[in-house]
C-alpha positions in Angstrom: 117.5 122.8 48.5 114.4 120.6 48.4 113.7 121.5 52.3 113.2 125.2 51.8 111.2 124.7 48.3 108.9 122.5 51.0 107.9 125.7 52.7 107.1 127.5 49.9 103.7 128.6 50.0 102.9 126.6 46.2 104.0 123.6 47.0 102.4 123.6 50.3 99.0 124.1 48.1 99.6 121.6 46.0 99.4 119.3 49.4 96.7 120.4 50.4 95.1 120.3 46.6 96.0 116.3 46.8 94.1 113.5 47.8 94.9 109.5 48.2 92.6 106.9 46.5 91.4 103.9 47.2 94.2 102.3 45.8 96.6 104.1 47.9 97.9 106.6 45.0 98.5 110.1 45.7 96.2 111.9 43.2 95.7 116.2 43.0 92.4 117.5 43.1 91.2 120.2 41.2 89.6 122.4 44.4 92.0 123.1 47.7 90.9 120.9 49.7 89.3 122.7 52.2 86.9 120.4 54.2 84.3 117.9 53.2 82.1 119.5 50.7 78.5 118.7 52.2 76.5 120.5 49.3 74.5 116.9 47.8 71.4 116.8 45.6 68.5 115.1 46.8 69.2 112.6 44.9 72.6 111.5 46.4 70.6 111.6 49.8 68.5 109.0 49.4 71.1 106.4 48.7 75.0 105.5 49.1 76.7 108.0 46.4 79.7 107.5 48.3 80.7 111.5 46.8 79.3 111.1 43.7 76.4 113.7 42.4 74.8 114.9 39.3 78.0 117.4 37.7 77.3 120.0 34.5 79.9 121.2 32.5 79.5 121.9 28.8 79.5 119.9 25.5 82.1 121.1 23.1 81.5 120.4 19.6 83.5 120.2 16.4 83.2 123.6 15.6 84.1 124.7 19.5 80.0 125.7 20.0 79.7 125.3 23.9 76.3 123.8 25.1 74.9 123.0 28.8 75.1 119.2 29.8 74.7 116.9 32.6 76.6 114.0 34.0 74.8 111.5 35.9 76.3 109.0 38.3 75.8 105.6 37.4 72.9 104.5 40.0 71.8 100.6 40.5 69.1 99.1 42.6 70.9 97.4 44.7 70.1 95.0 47.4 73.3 93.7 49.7 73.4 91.5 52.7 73.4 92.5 56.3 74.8 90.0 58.9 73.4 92.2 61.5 70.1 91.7 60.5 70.6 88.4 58.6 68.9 89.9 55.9 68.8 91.6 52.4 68.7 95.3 52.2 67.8 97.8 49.4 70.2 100.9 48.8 69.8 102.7 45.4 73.5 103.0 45.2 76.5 104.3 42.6 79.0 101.6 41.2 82.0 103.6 43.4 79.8 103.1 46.7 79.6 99.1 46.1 83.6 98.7 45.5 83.4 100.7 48.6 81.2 98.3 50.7 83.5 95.7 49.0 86.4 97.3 50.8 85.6 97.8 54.1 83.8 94.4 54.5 80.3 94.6 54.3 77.3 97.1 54.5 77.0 96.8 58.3 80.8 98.3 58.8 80.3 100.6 55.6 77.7 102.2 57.1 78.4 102.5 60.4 82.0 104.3 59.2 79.9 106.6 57.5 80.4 110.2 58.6 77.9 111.8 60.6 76.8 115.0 57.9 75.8 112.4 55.2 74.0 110.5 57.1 71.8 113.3 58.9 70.2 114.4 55.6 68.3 110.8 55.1 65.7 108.9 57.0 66.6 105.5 55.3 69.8 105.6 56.2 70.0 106.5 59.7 67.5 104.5 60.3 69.1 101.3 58.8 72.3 102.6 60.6 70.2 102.4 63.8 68.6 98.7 63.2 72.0 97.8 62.3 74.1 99.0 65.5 71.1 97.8 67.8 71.1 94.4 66.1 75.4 94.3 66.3 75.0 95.7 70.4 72.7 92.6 71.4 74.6 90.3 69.5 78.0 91.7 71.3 79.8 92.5 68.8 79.6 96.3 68.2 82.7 98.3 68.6 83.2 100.0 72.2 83.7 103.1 69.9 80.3 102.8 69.2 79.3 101.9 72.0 79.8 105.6 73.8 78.9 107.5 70.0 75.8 106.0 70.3 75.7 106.6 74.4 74.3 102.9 74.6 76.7 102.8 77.4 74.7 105.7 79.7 71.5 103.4 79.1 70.7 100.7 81.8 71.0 97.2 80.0 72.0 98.9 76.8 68.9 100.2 74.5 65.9 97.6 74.5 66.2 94.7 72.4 64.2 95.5 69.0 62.3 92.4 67.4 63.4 93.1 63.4 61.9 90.5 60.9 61.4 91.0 57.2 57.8 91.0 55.6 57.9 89.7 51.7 54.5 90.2 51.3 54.6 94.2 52.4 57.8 94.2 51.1 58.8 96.1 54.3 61.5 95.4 57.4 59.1 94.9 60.3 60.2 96.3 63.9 58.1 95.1 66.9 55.4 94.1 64.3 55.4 97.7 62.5 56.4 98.9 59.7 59.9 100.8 60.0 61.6 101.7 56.9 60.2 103.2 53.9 62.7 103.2 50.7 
């Protein structure tokens, strides 16, 4: 009985309408999940919103008067700490993106597991992701998986060895002497 309600056509929605958490749980969605939304504010693409972005809806009050409202995700300046570079970095981040860092083990792994869409839409980010894989290559310990996405494998002697110190005075990581990221 339970093996032909599986091939009904609802409750094969409702798999496809689920998603699992963090945590593990199984958890339904309100949208079919039909692919990873890549519609993002630009806002959320100047910093780790891990999914999060500004949401309206309306405020219903006591007498059932619908107005226009805004949710906000909850943003912090954050600065985390990059064995790669052996350094503090800045992120303007959401609360959701640093249990995620938390998770996977660091900033270097969060973003180099990052996929590929949301990191395109910001300079800051691919950029950091570049210092950070460059730094990980010439210290031998970046995956071999990253290794052929990055094609550091079709270079002779890998890509050249970047020189990345921090400058407190400018404020500003420093690569070969220049200024390389802006926040």
């Amino acid at each position: 009985m339970l093996v032909a309600m599986a091939n009904t056509p609802l409750l094969q929605q409702v798999v496809h309408m689920s998603r699992v958490t963090r945590t593990g749980r199984l958890v339904l969605t309100r949208t079919p999940g039909y692919g990873v939304n890549v519609h993002r504010s630009n806002r959320a693409k100047n910093g780790l919103f891990h999914g999060k972005d500004i949401q309206s809806g309306n405020s219903i009050s006591h007498s059932v008067k619908h107005s226009k409202r805004k949710w906000k995700p909850n943003v912090q300046n954050k600065r985390v700490w990059s064995e790669a570079l052996e350094g503090w970095v800045r992120f303007k981040m959401t609360t959701r993106a640093m249990r995620a860092i938390d998770d996977v083990g660091g900033i270097d792994k969060y973003l180099l597991q990052l996929d590929e869409r949301l990191v395109a839409d910001s300079n800051y980010l691919t950029k950091m992701r570049t210092l950070i894989a460059n730094s990980l290559y010439h210290k031998g310990s970046l995956d071999d998986q990253w290794v052929r996405k990055l094609k550091y494998h079709k270079m002779e002697g890998g890509p050249p060895k970047l020189d990345i110190t921090f400058d407190r005075s400018r404020d500003k990581w420093l690569v070969n002497g220049s200024p390389y990221l802006d926040n």
